[in-house]
C-alpha positions in Angstrom: 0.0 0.0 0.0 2.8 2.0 0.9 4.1 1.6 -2.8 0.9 2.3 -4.2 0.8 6.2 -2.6 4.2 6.7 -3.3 3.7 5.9 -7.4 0.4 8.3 -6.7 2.2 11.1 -5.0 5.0 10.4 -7.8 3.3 10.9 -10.7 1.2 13.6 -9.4 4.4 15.5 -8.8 5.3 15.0 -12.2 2.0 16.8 -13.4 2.5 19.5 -11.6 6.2 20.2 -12.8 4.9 19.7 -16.2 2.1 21.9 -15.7 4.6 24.7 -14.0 6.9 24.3 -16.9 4.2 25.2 -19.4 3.1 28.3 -17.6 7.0 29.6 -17.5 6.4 29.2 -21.2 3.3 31.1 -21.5 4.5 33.8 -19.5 7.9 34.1 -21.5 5.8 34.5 -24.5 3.7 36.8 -23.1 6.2 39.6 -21.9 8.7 39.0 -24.2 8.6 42.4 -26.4 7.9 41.5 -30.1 9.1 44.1 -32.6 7.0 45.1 -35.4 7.5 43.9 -38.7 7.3 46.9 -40.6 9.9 48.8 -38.1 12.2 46.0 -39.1 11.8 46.0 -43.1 12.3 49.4 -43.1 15.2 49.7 -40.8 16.6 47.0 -43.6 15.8 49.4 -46.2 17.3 52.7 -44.7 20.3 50.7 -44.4 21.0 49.1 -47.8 19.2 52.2 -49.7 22.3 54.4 -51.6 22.8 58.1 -49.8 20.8 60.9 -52.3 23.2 63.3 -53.7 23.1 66.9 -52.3 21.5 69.0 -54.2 23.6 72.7 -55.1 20.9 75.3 -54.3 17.7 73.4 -52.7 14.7 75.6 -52.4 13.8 76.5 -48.8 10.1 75.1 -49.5 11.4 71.9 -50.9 14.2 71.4 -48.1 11.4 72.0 -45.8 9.2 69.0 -47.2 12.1 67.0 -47.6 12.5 67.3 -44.2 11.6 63.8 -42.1 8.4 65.2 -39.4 10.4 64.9 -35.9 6.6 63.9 -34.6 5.7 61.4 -36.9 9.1 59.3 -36.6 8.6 59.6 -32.3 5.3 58.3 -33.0 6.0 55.5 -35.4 9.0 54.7 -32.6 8.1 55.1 -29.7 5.1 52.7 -30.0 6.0 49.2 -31.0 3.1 46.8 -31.9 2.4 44.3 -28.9 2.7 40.8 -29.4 -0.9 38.7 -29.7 -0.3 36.9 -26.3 -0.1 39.8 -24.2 -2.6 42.0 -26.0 -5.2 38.9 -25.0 -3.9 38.6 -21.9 -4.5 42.2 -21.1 -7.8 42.4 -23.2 -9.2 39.3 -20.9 -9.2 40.8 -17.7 -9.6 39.0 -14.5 -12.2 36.8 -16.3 -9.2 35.7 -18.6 -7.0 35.2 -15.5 -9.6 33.1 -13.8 -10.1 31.2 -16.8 -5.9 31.0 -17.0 -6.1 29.2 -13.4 -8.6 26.8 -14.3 -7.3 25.9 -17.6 -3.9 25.0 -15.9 -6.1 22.7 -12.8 -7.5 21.2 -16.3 -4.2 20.5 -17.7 -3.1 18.8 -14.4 -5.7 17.1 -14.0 -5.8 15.4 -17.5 -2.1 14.5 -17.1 -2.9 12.8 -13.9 -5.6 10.7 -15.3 -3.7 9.9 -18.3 -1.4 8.7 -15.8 -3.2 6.4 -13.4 -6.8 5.7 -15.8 -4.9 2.8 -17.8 -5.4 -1.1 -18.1 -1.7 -1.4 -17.3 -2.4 -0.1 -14.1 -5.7 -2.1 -12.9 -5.0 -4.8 -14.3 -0.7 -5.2 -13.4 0.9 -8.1 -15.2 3.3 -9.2 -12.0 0.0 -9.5 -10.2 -1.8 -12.1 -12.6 1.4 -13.8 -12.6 1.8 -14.0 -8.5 -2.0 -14.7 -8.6 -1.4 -17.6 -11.3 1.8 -19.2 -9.6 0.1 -19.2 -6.3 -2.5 -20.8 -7.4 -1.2 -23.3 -9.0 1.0 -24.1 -6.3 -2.0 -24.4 -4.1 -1.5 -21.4 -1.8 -4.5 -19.9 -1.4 -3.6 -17.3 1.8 -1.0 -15.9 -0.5 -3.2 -15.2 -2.9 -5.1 -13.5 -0.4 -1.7 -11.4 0.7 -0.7 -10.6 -2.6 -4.0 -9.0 -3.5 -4.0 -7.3 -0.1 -0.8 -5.5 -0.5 -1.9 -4.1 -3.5 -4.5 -1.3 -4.4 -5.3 -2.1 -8.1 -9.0 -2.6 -9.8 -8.1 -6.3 -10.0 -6.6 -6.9 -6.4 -10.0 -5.7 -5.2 -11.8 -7.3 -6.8 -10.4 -10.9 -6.4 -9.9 -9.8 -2.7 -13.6 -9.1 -1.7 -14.3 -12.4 -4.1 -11.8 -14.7 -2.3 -13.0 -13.0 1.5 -16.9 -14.1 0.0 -15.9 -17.4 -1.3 -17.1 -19.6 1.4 -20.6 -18.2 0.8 -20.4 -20.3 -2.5 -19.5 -18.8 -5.9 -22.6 -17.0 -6.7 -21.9 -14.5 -3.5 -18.4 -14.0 -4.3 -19.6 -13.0 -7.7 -21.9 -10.6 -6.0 -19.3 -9.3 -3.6 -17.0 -8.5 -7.1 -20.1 -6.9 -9.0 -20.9 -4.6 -5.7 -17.1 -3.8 -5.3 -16.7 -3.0 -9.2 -19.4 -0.7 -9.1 -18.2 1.4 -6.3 -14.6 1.7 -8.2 -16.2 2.4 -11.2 -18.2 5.3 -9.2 -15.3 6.4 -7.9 -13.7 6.5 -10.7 -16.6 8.5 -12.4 -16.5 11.1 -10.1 -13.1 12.2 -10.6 -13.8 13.0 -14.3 -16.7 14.6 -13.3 -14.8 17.5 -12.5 -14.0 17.4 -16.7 -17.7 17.6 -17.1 -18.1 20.7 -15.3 -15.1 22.6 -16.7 -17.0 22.3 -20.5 -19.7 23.3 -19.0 -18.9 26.3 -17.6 -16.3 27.1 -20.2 -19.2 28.9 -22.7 -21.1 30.2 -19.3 -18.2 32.1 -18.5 -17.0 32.9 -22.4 -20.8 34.8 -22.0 -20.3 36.6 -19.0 -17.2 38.2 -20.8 -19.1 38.8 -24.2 -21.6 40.3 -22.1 -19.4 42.5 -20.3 -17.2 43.7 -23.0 -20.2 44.7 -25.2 -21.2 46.4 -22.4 -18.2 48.8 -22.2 -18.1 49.3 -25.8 -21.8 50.7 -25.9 -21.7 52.7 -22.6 -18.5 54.1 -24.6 -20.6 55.6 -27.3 -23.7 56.3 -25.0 -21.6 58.3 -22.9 -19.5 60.2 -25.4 -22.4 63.3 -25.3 -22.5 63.9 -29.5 -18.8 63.9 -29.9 -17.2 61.3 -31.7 -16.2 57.9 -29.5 -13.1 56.9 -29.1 -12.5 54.0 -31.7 -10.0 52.3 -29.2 -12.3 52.6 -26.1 -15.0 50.6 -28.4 -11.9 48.6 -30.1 -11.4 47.3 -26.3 -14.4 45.7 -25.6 -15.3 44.2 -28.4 -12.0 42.2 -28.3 -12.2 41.8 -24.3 -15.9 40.1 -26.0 -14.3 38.1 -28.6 -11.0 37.2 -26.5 -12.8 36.1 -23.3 -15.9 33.6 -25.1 -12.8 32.5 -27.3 -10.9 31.5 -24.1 -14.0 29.7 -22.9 -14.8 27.8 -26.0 -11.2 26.6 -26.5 -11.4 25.0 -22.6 -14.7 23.6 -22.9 -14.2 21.4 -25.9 -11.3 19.8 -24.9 -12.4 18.9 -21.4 -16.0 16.9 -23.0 -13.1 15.2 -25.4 -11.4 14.0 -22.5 -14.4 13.6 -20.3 -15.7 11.0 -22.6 -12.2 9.8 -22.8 -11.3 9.2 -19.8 -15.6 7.7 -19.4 -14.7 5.2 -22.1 -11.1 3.9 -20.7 -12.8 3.8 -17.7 -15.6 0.6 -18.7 -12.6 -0.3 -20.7 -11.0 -1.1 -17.2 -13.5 -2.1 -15.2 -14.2 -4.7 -18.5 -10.8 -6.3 -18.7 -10.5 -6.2 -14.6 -14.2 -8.3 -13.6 -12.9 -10.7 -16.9 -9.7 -11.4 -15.4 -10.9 -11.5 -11.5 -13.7 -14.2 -12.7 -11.1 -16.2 -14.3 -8.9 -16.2 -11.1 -12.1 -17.3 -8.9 -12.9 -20.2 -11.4 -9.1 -21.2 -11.3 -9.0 -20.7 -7.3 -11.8 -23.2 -6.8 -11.1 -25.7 -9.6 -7.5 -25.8 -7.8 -9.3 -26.0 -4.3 -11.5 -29.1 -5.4 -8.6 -31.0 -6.9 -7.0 -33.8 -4.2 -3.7 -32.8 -2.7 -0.7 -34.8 -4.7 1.2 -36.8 -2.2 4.3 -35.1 -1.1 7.6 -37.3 -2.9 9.8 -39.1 -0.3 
């Protein structure tokens, strides 16, 4: 048992250093400045364009148009373009960051059930082969011990079969059916949480759609016959778009995996009743079988 919550704790340490490691990389991506193209290009093209020769008597109206505008180049400099990251990041809002938060619980949490949710793991091959060898050696109590010390779908299940087995068959298959379904239930409710997390995903992609449409109309409402400012409306109506994009990207990979993880999981519970029932059948067809003289 010991074992078993170590491998648990284990691999859920894992998901979380994965899940850490991802959000270094959002946030690098996020601050890093990003140069715009066009500043680049023409950079490029100041530097590989040939000096003009100087004119001998320039007129003082053409010098003067000639001229580069000191306020357009600190305009066109001193403003570089954001990248797309960060301009969503700032554009969602404390709706985007709670919807950051619980898309990085969602990415644990499928990395952790990818992790444990697999037939490898309830049914193990060293424990059909212990179960196998003890049986066919006839000991029964070790049987018993090796499915005690061990925390899989199948170990419970032949355990609460072999503790009902005096009963008679028929309530050790009874015993296995009642213990499968409360795995299975168990089970269930842990991708539940999947369930809920694409179903809120649109709810809350709403609430920001509502919100930012919201601040772009009370922007022209409130601009009293003068002309609203086209970036005041500019920034809801992508804090609307952003924020139900957000949402709809986390809610239809969470129902992906949610039905999944649902399938693996009768996939498991399947291949885990199958190989328990053969291990009863084999337990008492060994049991009935006379005891082979010992060889002197």
């Amino acid at each position: 048992m010991a074992n078993v919550s170590l491998g648990s704790a284990d691999r859920g340490r894992r998901a979380w250093s994965l899940v850490g490691f991802a959000a270094y990389l959002v946030a690098c991506l996020t601050f890093a400045p990003m140069p715009s193209s066009s500043n680049l290009f023409a950079q490029e093209a100041a530097k590989q364009a040939p000096a003009p020769a100087p004119a001998a008597n320039p007129a003082p109206a053409q010098a003067e148009a000639a001229a580069p505008s000191p306020t357009a180049d600190s305009q066109s400099g001193s403003a570089p373009k954001k990248s797309l990251l960060r301009w969503a990041i700032e554009a969602s809002g404390p709706i985007g960051f709670f919807l950051l938060c619980l898309s990085i619980y969602f990415t644990a949490l499928v990395i952790k059930l990818f992790m444990e949710l697999r037939v490898s793991e309830a049914v193990p091959a060293g424990l059909v082969e212990k179960l196998e060898l003890a049986i066919k050696d006839r000991k029964f109590q070790e049987a018993y011990d090796v499915c005690r010390d061990n925390d899989s779908f199948l170990a419970r299940l032949v355990r609460s079969g072999v503790a009902n087995l005096p009963n008679g068959r028929t309530e050790a298959k009874e015993a296995m059916n009642a213990t499968q379904d409360e795995i299975v239930t168990s089970m269930e409710s842990r991708i539940s949480y999947l369930a809920i997390i694409g179903t809120l995903g649109p709810m809350i992609g709403l609430v920001g759609t509502i919100a930012g449409m919201i601040a772009s109309f009370q922007e022209i409402a409130t601009a009293a016959g003068a002309q609203p400012k086209p970036e005041k409306v500019a920034e809801g109506i992508s804090t609307a778009l952003f924020i139900t994009l957000e949402g709809v990207s986390l809610s239809v990979p969470a129902i992906f995996f949610f039905a999944m993880f649902r399938n693996r999981i009768a996939l498991m519970a399947m291949e885990s009743a199958k190989v328990a029932d053969r291990t009863i059948i084999a337990l008492l067809a060994a049991a009935k079988q006379p005891k082979q003289p010992s060889a002197t």
